[in-house]
C-alpha positions as CSV (number, residue, x, y, z in Angstrom):
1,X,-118.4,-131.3,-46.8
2,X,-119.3,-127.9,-48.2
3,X,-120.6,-126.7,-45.0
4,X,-117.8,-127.5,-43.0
5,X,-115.4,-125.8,-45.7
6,X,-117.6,-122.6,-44.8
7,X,-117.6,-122.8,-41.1
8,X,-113.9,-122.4,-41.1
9,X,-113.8,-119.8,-43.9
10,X,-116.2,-117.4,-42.5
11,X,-114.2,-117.2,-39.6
12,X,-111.2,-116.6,-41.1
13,X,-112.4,-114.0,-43.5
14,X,-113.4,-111.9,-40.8
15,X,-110.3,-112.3,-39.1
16,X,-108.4,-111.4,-42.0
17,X,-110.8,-108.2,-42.6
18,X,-110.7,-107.0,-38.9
19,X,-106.9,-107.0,-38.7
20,X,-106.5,-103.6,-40.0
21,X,-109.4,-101.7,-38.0
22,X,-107.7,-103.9,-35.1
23,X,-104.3,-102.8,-35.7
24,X,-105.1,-99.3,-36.3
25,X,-107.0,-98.4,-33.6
26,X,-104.1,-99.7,-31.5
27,X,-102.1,-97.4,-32.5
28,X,-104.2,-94.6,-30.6
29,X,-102.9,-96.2,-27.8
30,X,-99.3,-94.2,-28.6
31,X,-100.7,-90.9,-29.3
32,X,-99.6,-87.8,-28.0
33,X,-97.1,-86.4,-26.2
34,X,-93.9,-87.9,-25.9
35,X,-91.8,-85.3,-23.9
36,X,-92.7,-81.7,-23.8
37,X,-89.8,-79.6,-21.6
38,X,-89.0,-75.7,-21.1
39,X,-85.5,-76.0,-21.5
40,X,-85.2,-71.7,-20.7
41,X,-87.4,-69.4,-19.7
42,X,-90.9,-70.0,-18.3
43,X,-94.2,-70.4,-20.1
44,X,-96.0,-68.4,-17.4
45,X,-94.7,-64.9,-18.6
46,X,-96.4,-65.3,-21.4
47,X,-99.2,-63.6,-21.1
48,X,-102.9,-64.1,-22.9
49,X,-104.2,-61.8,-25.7
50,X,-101.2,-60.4,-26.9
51,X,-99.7,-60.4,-30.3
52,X,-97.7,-63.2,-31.4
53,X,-95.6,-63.3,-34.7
54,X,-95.0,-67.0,-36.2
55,X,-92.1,-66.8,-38.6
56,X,-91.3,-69.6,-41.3
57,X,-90.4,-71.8,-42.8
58,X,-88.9,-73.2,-39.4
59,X,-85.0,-74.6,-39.3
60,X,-84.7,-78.5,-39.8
61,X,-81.8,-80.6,-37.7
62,X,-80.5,-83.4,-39.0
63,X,-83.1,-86.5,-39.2
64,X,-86.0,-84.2,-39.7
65,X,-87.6,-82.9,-43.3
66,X,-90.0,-80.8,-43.9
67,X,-93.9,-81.9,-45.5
68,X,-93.6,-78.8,-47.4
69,X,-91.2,-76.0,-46.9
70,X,-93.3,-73.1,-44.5
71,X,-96.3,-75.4,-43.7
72,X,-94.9,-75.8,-40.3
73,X,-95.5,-72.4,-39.2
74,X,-98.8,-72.4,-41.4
75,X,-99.7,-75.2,-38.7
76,X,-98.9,-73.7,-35.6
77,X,-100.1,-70.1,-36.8
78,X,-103.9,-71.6,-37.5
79,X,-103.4,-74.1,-34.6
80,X,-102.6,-70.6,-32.2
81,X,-105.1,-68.8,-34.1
82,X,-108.0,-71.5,-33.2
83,X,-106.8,-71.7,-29.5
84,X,-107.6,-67.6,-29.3
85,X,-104.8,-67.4,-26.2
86,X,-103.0,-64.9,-28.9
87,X,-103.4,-63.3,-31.5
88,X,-101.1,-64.8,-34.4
89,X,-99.7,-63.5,-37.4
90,X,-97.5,-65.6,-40.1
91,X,-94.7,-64.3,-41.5
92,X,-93.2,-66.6,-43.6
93,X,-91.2,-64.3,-46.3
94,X,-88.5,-66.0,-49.3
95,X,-89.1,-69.8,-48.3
96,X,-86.0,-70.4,-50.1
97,X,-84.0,-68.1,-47.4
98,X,-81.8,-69.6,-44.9
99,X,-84.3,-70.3,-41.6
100,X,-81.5,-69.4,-39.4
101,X,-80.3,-66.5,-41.3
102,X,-84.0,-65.0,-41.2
103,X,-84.1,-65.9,-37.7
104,X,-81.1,-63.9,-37.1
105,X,-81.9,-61.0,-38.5
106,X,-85.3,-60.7,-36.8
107,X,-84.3,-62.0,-33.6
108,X,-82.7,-58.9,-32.1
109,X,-84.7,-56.0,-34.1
110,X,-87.1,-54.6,-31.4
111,X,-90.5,-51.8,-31.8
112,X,-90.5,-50.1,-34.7
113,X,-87.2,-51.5,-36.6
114,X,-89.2,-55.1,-36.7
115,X,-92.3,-53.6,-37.7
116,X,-91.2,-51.5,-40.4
117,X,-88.8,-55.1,-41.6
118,X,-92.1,-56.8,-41.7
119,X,-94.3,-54.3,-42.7
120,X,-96.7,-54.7,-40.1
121,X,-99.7,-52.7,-38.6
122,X,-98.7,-52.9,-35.1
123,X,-95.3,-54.4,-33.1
124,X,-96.1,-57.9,-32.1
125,X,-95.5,-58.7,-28.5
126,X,-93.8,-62.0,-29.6
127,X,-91.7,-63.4,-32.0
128,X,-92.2,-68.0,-32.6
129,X,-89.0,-69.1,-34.3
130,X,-88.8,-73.2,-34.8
131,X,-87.0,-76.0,-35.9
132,X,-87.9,-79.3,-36.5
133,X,-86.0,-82.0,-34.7
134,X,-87.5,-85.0,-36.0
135,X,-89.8,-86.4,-38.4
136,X,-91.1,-89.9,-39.2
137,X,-94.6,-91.1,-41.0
138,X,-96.4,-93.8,-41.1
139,X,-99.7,-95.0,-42.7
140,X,-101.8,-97.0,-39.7
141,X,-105.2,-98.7,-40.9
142,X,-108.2,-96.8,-40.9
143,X,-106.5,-94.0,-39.3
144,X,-104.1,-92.2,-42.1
145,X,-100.9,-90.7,-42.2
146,X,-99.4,-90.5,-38.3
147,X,-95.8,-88.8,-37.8
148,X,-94.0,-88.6,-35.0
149,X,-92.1,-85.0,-34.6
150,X,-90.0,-82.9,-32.8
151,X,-90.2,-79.4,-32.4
152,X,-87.6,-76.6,-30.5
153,X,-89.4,-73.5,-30.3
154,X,-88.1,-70.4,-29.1
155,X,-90.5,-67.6,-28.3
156,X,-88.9,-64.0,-28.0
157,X,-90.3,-61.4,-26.1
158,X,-90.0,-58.2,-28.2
159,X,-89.8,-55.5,-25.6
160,X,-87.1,-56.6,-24.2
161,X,-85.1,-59.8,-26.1
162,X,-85.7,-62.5,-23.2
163,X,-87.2,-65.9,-24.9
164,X,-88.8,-68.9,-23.6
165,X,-87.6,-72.1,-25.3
166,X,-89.5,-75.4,-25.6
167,X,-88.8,-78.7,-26.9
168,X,-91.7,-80.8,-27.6
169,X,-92.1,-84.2,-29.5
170,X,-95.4,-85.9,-29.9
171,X,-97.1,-88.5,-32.3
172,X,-100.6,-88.3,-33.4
173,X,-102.4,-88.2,-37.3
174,X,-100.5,-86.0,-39.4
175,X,-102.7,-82.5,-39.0
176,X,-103.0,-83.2,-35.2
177,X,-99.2,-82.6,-34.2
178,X,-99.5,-79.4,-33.9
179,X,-102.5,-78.8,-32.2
180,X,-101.7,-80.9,-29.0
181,X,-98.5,-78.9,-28.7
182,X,-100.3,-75.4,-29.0
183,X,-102.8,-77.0,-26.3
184,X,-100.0,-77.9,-24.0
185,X,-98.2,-74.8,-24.5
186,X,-101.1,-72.9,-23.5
187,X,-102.5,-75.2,-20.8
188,X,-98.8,-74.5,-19.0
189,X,-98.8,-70.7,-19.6
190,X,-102.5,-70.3,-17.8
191,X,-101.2,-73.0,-15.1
């Protein structure tokens, strides 16, 4: 009788312990972008190995938060940085200070008025101001912390004002996010 006990409890056992790995490995399956659209502009005028200027903490709309107030930028500064398209700076000044209001004020300086704002060793050729649309996390099984977010990103061309804007969402683990939209924006500027 005790044998038979085990040959269904074994089985179940190791369905009960594989339900996790199972489940979060299917959630790969809804990885990575999830819309990615120039909404003005065009990614090809941006051109490689020039110098870009990643300002924080980005702007939040309503449904999105922050992880922690700047790391945004810190992501897509180290996430440019790694790709080697540009070369990145961060700026990220009072992280208490308005993201719009900083945006504004940096938005239409141009040559040496941003450089001596920022205090900078040479004019970047463009200015990456954000804001994060949307946010959600989620803990998946063997995989960590996943979020789905939203970025608008509006790069600014420094010599003379004209930006590019792009709106991206994708879902991946949490330090990935970034990274596939650096990737893409790249992959469209050299295309």
């Amino acid at each position: 009788m005790k044998k038979i006990h085990l040959l269904f409890l074994v089985p179940l056992l190791l369905v009960m312990v594989s339900c996790g790995p199972i489940i979060g490995q299917m959630t790969r399956l809804g990885d990575g972008i999830k819309n990615f659209q120039v909404v003005s502009g065009s990614l090809s005028s941006l051109e490689r190995g020039k110098k870009l200027m990643v300002v924080g903490p980005f702007a939040t709309g309503e449904g999105a938060y922050y992880i922690a107030r700047g790391d945004d930028a810190v992501f897509f500064y180290r996430d440019f940085k790694r790709n080697g398209f540009w070369e990145p700076e961060l700026y990220v000044g009072d992280r208490n200070q308005d993201a719009e209001e900083v945006k504004n004020s940096l938005r239409s300086l141009r040559g040496a008025a941003l450089k001596d704002k920022l205090g900078l060793n040479a004019v970047p050729d463009f200015i990456l101001f954000g804001e994060i649309t949307e946010r959600s996390t989620f803990v998946a099984p063997t995989r960590g912390l996943l979020q789905r977010v939203g970025y608008r990103l509006e790069i600014v061309n420094t010599a003379n004002g004209s930006s590019t804007v792009v709106e991206a969402v994708v879902r991946a683990r949490f330090p990935d996010c970034t990274r596939i939209i650096v990737d893409e924006i790249i992959r469209r500027a050299q295309g």
